[in-house]
C-alpha positions as a Python dict, from the first residue, in 0.01 Angstrom:
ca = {
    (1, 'X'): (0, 0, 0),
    (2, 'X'): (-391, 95, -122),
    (3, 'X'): (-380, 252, -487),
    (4, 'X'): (-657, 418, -339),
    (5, 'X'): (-368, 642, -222),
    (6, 'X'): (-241, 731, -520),
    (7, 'X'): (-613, 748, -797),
    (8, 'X'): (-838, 877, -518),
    (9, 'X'): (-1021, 1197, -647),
    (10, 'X'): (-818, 1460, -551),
    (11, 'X'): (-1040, 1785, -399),
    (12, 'X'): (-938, 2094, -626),
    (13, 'X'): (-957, 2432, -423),
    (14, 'X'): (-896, 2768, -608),
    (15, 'X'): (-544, 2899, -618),
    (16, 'X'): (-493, 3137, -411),
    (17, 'X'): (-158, 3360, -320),
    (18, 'X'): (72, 3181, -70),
    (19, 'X'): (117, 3343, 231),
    (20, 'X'): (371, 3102, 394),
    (21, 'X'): (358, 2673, 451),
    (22, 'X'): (234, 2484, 713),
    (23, 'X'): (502, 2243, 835),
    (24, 'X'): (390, 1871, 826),
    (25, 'X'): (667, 1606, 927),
    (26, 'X'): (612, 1278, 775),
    (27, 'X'): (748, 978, 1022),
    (28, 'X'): (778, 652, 850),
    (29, 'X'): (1014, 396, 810),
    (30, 'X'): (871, 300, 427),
    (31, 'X'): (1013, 561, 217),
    (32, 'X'): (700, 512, -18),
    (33, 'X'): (535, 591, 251),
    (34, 'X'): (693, 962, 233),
    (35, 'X'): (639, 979, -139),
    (36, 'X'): (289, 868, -176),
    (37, 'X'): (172, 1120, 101),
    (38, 'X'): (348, 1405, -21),
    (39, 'X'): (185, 1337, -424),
    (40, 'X'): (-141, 1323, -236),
    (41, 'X'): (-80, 1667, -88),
    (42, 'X'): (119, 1843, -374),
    (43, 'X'): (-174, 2067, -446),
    (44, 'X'): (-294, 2146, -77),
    (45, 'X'): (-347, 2465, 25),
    (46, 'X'): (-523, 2642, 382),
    (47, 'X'): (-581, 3030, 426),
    (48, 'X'): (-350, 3042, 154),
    (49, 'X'): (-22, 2807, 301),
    (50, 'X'): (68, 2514, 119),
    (51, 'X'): (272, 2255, 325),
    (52, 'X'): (607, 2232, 357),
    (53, 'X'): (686, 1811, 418),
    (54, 'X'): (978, 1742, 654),
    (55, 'X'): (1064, 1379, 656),
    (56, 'X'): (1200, 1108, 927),
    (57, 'X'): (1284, 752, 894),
    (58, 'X'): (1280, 595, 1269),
    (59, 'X'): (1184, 756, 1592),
    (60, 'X'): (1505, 899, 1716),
    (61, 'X'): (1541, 1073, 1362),
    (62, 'X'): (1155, 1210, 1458),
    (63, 'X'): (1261, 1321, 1778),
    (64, 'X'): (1559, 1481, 1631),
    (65, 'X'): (1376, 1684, 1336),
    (66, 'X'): (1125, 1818, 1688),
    (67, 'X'): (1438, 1963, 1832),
    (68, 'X'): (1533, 2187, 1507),
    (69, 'X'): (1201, 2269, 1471),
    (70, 'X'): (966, 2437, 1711),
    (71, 'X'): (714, 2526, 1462),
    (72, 'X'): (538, 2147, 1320),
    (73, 'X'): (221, 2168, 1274),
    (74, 'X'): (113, 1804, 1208),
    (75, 'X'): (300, 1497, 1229),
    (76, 'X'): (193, 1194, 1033),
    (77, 'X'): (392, 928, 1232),
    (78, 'X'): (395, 576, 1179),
    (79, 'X'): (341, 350, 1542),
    (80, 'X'): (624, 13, 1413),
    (81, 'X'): (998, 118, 1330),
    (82, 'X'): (1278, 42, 1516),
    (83, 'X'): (1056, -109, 1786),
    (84, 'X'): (669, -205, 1798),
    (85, 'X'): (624, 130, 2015),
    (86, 'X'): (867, 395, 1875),
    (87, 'X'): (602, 555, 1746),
    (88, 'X'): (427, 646, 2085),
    (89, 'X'): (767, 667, 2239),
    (90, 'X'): (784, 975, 1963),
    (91, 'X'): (448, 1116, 2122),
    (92, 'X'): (521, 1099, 2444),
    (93, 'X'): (859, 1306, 2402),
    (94, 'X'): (662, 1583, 2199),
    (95, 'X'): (408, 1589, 2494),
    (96, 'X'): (600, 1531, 2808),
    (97, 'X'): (1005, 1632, 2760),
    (98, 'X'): (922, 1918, 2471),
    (99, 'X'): (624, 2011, 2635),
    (100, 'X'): (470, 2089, 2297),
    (101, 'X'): (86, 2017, 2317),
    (102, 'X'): (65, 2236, 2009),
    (103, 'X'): (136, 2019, 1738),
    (104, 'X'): (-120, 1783, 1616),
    (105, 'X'): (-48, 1401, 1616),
    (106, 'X'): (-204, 1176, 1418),
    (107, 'X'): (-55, 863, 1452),
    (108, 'X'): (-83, 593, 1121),
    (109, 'X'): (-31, 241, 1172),
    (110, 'X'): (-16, -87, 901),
    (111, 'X'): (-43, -335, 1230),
    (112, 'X'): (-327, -165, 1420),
    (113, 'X'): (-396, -482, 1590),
    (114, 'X'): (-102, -415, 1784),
    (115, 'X'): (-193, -110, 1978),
    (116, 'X'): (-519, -144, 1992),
    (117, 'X'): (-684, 220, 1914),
    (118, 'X'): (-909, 288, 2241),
    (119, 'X'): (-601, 214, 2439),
    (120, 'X'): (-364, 434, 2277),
    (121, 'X'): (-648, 721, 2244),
    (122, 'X'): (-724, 710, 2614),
    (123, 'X'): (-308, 642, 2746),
    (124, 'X'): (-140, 913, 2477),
    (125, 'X'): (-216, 1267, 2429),
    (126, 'X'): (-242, 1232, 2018),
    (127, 'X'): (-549, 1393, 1810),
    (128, 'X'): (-614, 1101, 1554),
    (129, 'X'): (-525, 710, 1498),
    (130, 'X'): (-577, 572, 1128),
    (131, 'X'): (-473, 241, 938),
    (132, 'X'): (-254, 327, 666),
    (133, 'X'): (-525, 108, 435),
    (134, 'X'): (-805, 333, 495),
    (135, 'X'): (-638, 666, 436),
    (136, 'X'): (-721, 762, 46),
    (137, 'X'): (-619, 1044, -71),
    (138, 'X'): (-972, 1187, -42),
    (139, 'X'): (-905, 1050, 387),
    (140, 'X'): (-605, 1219, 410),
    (141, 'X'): (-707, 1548, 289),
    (142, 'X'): (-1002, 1548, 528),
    (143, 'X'): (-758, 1466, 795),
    (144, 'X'): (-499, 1713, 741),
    (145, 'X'): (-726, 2012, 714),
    (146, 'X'): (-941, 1942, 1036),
    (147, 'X'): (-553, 1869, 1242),
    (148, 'X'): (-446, 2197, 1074),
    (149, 'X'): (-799, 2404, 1176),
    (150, 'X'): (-701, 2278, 1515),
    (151, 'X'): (-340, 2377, 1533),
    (152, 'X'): (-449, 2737, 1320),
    (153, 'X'): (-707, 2787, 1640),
    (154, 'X'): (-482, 2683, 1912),
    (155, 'X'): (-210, 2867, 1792),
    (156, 'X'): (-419, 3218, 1756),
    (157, 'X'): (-544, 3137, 2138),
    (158, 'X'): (-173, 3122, 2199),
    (159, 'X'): (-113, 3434, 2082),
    (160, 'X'): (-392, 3580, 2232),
    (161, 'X'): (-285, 3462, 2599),
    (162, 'X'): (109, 3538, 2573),
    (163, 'X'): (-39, 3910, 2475),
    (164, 'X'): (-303, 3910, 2701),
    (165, 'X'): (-32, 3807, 2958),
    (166, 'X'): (207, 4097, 2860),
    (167, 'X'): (-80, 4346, 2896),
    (168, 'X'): (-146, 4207, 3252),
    (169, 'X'): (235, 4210, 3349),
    (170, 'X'): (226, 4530, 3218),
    (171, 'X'): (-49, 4697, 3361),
    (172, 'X'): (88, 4632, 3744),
    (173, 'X'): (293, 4981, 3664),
    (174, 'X'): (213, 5131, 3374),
    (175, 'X'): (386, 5486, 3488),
    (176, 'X'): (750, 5373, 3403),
    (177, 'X'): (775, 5391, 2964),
    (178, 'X'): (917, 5058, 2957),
    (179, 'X'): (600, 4899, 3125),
    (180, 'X'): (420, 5167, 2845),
    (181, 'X'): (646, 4960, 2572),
    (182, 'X'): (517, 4636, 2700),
    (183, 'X'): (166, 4696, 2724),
    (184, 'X'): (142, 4844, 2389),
    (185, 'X'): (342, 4549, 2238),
    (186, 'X'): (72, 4327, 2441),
    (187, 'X'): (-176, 4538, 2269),
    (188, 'X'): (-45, 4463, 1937),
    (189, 'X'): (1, 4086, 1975),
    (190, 'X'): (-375, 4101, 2065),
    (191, 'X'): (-463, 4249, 1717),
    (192, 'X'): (-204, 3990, 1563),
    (193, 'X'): (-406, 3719, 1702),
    (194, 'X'): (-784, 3830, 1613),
    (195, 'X'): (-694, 3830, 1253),
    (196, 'X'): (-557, 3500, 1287),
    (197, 'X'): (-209, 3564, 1398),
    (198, 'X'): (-48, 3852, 1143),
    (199, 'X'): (319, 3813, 1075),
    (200, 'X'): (395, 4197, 1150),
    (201, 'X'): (219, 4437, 1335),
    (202, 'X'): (319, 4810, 1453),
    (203, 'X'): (176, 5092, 1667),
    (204, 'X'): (261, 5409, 1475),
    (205, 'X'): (212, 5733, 1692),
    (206, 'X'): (386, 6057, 1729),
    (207, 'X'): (487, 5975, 2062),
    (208, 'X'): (868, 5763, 2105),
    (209, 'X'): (1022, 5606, 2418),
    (210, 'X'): (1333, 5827, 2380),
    (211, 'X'): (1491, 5600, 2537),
    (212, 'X'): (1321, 5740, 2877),
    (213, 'X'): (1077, 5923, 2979),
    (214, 'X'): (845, 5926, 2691),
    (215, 'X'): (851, 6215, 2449),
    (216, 'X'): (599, 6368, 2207),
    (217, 'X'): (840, 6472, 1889),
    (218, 'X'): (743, 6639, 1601),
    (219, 'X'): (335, 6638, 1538),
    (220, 'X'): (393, 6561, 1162),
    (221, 'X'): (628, 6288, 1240),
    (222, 'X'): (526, 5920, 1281),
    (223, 'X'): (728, 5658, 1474),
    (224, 'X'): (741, 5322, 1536),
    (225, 'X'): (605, 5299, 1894),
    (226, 'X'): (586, 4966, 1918),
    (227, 'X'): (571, 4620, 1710),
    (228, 'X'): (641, 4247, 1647),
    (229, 'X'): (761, 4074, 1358),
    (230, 'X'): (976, 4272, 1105),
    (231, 'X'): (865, 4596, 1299),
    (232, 'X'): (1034, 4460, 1636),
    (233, 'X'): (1369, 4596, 1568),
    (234, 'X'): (1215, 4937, 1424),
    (235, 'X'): (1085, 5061, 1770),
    (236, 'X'): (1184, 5458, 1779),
    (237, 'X'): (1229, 5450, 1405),
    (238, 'X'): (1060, 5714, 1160),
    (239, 'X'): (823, 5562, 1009),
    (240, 'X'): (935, 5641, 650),
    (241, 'X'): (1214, 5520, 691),
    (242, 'X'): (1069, 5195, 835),
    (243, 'X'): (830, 5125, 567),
    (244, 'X'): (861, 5071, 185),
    (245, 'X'): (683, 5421, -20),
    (246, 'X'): (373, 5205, -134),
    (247, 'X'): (312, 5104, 226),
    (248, 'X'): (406, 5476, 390),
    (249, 'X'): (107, 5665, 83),
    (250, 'X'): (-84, 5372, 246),
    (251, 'X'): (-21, 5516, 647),
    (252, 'X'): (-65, 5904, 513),
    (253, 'X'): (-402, 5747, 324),
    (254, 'X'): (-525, 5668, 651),
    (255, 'X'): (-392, 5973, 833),
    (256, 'X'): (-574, 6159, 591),
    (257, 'X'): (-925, 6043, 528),
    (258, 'X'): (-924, 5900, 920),
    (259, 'X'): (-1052, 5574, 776),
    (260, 'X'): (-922, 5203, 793),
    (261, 'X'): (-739, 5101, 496),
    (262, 'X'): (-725, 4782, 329),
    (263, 'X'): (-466, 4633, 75),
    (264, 'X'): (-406, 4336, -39),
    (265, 'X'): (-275, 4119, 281),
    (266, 'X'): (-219, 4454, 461),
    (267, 'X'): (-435, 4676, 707),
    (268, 'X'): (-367, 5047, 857),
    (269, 'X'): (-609, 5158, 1077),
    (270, 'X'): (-633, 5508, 1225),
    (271, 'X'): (-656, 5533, 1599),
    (272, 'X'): (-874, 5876, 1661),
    (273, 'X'): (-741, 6045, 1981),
    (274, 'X'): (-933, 6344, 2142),
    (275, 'X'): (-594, 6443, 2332),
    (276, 'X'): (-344, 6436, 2078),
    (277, 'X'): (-233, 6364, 1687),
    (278, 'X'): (-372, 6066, 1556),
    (279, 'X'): (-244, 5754, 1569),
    (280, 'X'): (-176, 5438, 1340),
    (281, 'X'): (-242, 5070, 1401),
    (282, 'X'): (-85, 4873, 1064),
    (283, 'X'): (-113, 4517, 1018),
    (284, 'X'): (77, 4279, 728),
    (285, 'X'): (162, 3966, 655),
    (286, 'X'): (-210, 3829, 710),
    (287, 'X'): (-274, 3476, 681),
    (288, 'X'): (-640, 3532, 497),
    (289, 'X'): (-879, 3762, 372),
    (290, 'X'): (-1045, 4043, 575),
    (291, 'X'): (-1421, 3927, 662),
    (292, 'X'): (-1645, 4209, 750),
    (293, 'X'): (-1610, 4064, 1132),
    (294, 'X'): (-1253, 4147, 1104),
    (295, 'X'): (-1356, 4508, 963),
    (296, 'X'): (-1600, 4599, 1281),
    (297, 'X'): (-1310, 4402, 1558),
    (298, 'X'): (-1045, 4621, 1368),
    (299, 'X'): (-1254, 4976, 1434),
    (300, 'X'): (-1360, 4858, 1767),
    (301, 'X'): (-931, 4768, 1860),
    (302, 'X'): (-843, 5095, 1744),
    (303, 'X'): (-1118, 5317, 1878),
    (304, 'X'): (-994, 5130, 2247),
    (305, 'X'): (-637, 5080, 2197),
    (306, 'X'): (-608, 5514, 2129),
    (307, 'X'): (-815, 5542, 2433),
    (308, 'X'): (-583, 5328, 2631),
    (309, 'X'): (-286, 5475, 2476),
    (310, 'X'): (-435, 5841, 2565),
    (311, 'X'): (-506, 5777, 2943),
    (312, 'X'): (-172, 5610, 3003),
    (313, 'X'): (3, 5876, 2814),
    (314, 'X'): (-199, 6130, 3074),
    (315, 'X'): (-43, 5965, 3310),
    (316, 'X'): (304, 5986, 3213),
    (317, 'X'): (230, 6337, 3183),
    (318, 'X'): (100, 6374, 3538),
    (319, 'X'): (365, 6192, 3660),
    (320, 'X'): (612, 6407, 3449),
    (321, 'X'): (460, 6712, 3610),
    (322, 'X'): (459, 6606, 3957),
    (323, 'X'): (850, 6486, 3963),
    (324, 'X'): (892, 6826, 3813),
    (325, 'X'): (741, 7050, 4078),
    (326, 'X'): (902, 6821, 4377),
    (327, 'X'): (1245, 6882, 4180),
    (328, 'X'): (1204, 7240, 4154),
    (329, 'X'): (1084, 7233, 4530),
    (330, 'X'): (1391, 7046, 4629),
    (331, 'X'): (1595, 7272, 4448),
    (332, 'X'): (1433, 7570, 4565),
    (333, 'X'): (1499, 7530, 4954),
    (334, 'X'): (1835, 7285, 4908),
    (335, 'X'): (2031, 7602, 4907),
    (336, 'X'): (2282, 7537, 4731),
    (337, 'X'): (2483, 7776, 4561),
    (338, 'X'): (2330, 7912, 4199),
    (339, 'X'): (2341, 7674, 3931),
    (340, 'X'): (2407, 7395, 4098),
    (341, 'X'): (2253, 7064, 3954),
    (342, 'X'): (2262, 6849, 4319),
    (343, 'X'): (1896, 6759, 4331),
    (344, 'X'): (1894, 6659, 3935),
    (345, 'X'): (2222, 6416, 3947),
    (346, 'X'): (2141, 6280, 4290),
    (347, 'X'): (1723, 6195, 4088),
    (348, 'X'): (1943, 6038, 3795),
    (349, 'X'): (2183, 5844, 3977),
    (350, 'X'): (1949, 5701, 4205),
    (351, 'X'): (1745, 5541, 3954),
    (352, 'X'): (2088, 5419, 3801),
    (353, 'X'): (2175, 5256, 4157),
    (354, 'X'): (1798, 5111, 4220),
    (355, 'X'): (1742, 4930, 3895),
    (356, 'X'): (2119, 4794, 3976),
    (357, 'X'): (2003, 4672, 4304),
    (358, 'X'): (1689, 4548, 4161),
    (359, 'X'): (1417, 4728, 4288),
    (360, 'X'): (1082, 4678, 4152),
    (361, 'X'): (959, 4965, 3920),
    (362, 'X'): (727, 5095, 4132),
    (363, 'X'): (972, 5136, 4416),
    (364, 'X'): (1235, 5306, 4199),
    (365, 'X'): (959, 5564, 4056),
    (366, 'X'): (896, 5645, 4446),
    (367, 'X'): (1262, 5711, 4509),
    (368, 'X'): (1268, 5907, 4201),
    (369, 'X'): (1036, 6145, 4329),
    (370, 'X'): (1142, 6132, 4708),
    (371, 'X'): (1475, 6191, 4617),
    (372, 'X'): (1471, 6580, 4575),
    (373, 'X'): (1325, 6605, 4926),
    (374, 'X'): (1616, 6444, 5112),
    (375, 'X'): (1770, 6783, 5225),
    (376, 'X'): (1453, 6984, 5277),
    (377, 'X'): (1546, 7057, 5572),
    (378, 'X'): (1822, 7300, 5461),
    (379, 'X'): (1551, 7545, 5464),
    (380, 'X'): (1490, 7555, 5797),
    (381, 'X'): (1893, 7660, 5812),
    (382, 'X'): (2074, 7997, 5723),
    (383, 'X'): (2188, 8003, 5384),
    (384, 'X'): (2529, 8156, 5504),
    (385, 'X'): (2617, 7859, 5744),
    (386, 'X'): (2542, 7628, 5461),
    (387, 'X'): (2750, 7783, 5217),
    (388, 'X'): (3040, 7872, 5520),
    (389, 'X'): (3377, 7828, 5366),
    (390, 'X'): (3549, 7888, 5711),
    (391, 'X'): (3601, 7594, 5966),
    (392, 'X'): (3284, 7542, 6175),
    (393, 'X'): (3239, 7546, 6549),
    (394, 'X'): (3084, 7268, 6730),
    (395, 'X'): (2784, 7480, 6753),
    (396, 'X'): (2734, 7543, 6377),
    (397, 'X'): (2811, 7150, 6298),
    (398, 'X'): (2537, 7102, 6572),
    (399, 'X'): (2315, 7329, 6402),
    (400, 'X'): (2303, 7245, 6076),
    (401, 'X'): (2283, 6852, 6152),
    (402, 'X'): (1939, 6961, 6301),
    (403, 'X'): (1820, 6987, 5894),
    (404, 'X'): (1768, 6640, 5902),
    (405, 'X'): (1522, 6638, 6199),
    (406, 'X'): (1374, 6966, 6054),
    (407, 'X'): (1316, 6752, 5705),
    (408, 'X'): (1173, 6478, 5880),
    (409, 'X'): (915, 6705, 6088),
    (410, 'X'): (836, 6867, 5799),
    (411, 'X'): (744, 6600, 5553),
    (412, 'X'): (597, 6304, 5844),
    (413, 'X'): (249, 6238, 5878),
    (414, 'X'): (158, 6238, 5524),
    (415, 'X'): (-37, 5964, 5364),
    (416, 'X'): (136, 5941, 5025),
    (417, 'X'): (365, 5688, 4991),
    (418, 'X'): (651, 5947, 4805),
    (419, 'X'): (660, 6197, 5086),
    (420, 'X'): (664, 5925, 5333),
    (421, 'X'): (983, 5740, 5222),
    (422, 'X'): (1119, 6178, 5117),
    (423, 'X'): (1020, 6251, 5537),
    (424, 'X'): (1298, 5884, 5613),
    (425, 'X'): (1520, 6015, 5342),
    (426, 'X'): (1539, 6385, 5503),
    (427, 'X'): (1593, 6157, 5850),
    (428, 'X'): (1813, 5902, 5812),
    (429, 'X'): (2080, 6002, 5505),
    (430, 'X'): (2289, 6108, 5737),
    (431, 'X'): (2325, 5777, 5921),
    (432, 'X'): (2648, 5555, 5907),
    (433, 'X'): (2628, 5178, 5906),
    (434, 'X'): (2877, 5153, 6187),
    (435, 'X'): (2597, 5379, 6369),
    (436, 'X'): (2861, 5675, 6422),
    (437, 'X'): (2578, 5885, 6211),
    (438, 'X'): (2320, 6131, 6290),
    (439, 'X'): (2076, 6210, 6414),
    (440, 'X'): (1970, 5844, 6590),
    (441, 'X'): (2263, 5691, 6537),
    (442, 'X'): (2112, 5370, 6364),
    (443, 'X'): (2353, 5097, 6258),
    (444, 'X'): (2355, 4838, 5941),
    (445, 'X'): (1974, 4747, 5812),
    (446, 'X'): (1788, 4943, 6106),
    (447, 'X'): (1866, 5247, 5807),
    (448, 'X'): (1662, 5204, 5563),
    (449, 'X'): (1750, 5083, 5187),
    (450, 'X'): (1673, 5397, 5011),
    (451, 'X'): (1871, 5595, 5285),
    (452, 'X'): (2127, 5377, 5252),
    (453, 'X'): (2140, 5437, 4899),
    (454, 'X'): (2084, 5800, 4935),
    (455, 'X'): (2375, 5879, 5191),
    (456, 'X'): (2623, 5676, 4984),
    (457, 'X'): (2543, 5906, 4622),
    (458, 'X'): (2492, 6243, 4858),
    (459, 'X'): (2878, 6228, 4936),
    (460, 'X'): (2961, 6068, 4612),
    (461, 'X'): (2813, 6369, 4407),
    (462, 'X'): (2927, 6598, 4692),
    (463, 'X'): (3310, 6522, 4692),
    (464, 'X'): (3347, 6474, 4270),
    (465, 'X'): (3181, 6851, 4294),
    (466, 'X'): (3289, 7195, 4403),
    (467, 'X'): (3107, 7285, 4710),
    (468, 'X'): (3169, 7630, 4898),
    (469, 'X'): (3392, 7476, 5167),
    (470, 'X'): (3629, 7268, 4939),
    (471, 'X'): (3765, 7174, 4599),
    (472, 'X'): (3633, 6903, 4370),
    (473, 'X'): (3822, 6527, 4429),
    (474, 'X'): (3917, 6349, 4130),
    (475, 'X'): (3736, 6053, 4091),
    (476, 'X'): (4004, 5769, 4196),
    (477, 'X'): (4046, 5959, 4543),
    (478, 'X'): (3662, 5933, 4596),
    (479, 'X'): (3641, 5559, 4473),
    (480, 'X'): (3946, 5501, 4714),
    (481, 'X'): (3739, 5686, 4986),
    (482, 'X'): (3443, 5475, 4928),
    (483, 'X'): (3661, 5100, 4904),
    (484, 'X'): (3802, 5288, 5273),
    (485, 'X'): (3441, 5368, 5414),
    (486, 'X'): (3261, 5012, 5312),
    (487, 'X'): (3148, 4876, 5600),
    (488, 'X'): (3200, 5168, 5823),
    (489, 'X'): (3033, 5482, 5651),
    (490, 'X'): (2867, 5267, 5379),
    (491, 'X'): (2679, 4990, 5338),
    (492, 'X'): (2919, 4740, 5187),
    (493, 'X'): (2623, 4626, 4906),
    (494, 'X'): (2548, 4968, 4809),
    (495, 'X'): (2926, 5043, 4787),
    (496, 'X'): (2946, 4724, 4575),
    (497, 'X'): (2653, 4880, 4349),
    (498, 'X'): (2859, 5209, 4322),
    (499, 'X'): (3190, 5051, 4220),
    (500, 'X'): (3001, 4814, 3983),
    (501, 'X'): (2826, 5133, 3798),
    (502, 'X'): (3094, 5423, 3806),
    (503, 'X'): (3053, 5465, 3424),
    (504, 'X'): (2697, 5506, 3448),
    (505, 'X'): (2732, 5763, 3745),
    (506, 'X'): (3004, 5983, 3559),
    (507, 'X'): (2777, 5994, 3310),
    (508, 'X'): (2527, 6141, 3549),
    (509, 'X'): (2795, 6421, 3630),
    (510, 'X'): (2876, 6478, 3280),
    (511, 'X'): (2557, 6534, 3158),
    (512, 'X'): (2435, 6718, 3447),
    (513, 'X'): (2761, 6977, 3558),
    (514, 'X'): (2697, 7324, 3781),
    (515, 'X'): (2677, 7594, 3611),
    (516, 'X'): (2841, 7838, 3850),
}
């Protein structure tokens, strides 16, 4: 072993306060070996970490201390233990079965004349090769920074692209508040990562996914919109009660002189909105100081991210607004008898039954807003035959089946997608999928999905409530009625969806009774 190891000059660096430990695992079958390397780091520290030395003593051990921990940053590991190639056996598994390419390998060797050094550097994916002789303290200083620069970088560009990523998933349907969640969460992960990957970051906004749609509470009220780290679980929370009192006068700093604050390894940064009550961008746990390029990224992020925030939240609203009118319209010419609440449960328990049946987003905000259209042709039929409670003639039943044509003529030809799928609804709900239906008498998939789904929760709502022509059914004669009509009446898969989310439907009813 070199003394040089152990009475190099050690490089002093100014203490600083620690803000966590790097994880270096030392793999060496000479346990002085461990010892020496760890007294020639005792006093290391980078952006404030000190290292935190795991040890192994062969390469199955090494392999063994990878699977428990998925956060290594460097590996010293030796090339000769067990066998005269455990130690590349070691790299390969991190590389190829762990598919880590994060960590950084250097690999240290007493018998370098054994694997020669331009063969292993060109057949192994490892980052440096060194003789244990020439590694002085001084050496392996110089080595363990630069491998943890590299793993600091890759790591932040990491972060970057798995937020970047959830912004892009995201942004496919940003009109549903769970996509809304995930972009902003994206967002957040992207400020994480341009200050070097903070431990805990949180959007802070007056605005909470409640749990759905989105909802603008109280305008002197700050939530927990969305957040990683120790804010993760605190989504929807107050924000005093999700923050410590030094670090809440911190947030009502900002909200009050509409400036970024700085404090110690913390940042809040107020998010100016033209639209709406500003919002709060707050940042802690960072691994180093603030540079004055952080300062101008950090007003440039929160200038955008508000303006992002702001349009999508415009477009909640819009889309708010516009399922709103079509309900009202739906309601309006259903004619149903006053205070009924037909249009509303039929809205909520479709969304229940398309998520179930795992429709994309997109699709199942469609059907949401279709939905209220699927008996629009009621209007086109007298209220009094509607509402009949006397036994119909062949003639009336033949008359008011015409509503669905009616609905269909009314609502075809349009170019939007909602009123195209509301003009197959109004068509085809009445269909059976033994094709005894009305009014074309399709059979089995020639119906579409959504109709499918729309004739099965149009007599499920009907029968559990109170209609002018007969009595509510309790709900085990209508589940019996629908285990009867699968595969006749009913598609047997939506039937199966039905069954399989009764609870969820009754709470539909429940929360949505007549009020006549």
């Amino acid at each position: 072993m070199n003394d040089d190891l152990l009475f190099a000059e050690d490089v002093e660096e100014e203490p600083r306060e620690d803000l966590g430990q790097w994880k270096v695992l030392i793999v060496d079958d000479e346990p002085e070996v461990h010892a020496v390397t760890k007294l020639a780091l005792s006093d290391f520290m980078l952006n404030g970490k000190t290292l935190e030395f795991i040890s192994a003593y062969s390469g199955k051990e090494a392999k063994k201390r990878f699977r428990e921990h998925d956060d290594i940053a460097v590996v010293l590991l030796d090339v000769v233990m067990e066998s005269d190639d455990a130690g590349l056996q070691v790299a390969q598994f991190i590389r190829n079965e762990l598919d880590n390419h994060f960590t950084r390998i250097i690999l240290r060797t007493g018998q370098p004349g054994q694997a020669p050094e331009k063969d292993v550097i060109i057949n192994y994916d490892i980052n440096d090769y060194k003789s244990k002789t020439e590694l002085t303290a001084q050496k392996l200083f110089t080595v363990i920074i630069a491998a943890l620069r590299s793993y600091r970088d890759i790591i932040v560009i990491e972060e970057s692209r798995a937020g970047l990523e959830k912004i892009i998933d995201a942004s496919a349907n940003l009109f549903s508040s769970r996509s809304l969640e995930t972009f902003m969460q994206g967002i957040i992960q992207q400020m994480a990562s341009i200050l070097g990957c903070s431990r805990d970051v949180a959007y802070i906004t007056t605005a909470v996914v409640a749990p759905n749609p989105i909802s603008q509470h109280n305008p002197r009220e700050l939530y927990v919109f969305a957040g990683n780290g120790e804010y993760a679980e605190k989504e929807g929370m107050l924000l005093k009660e999700a923050v410590n009192e030094h670090e809440y006068e911190l947030c009502q700093q900002a909200l009050r002189e509409k400036s970024i604050v700085y404090a110690e390894d913390h940042v809040v940064a107020y998010c100016h909105s033209k639209t709406r009550s500003g919002s709060l961008l707050y940042l802690s746990g960072l691994p180093r100081r603030v540079s004055e390029t952080d300062k101008r990224l950090i007003r440039r992020f929160a200038q955008n991210v508000q303006l992002a925030f702001d349009n999508i939240m415009v477009s909640e609203d819009t889309q708010r607004a516009q399922q709103d009118v079509i309900e009202r319209l739906g309601n309006a010419v259903e004619q149903e008898l006053p205070g009924s609440r037909h249009i509303t449960r039929m809205v909520a328990m479709a969304e229940i039954l398309a998520r179930s049946m795992g429709l994309p987003e997109a699709e199942v905000a469609t059907l949401k807003l279709a939905m209220p259209l699927h008996d629009v042709g009621n209007s086109r039929i007298p209220a009094s035959l509607l509402n009949s409670d006397k036994v119909l003639s062949e003639e009336e039943k033949f008359a008011i089946r015409r509503h669905a044509e009616f609905g269909y003529e009314m609502l075809k030809g349009s170019d939007s997608a909602t009123i195209q799928l509301a003009a197959t609804l109004a068509r085809q709900h009445h269909e059976r999928w033994d094709g005894a239906g009305y009014p074309q008498g399709l059979s089995g998939e020639q119906i579409a999905l959504e109709s499918r789904m729309a004739s099965a929760l149009d007599v499920f709502d009907a029968l559990l409530n109170t209609r002018s022509y007969k009595a509510a059914w309790p709900l085990e004669k209508v589940l019996e009625l629908f285990e009867q009509q699968s595969g006749r009446q009913f598609d047997p898969v939506v039937v199966s969806h039905v069954l399989g989310n009764v609870d969820g439907l009754m709470a539909i009813q429940r929360r949505f009774p007549n009020t006549n």
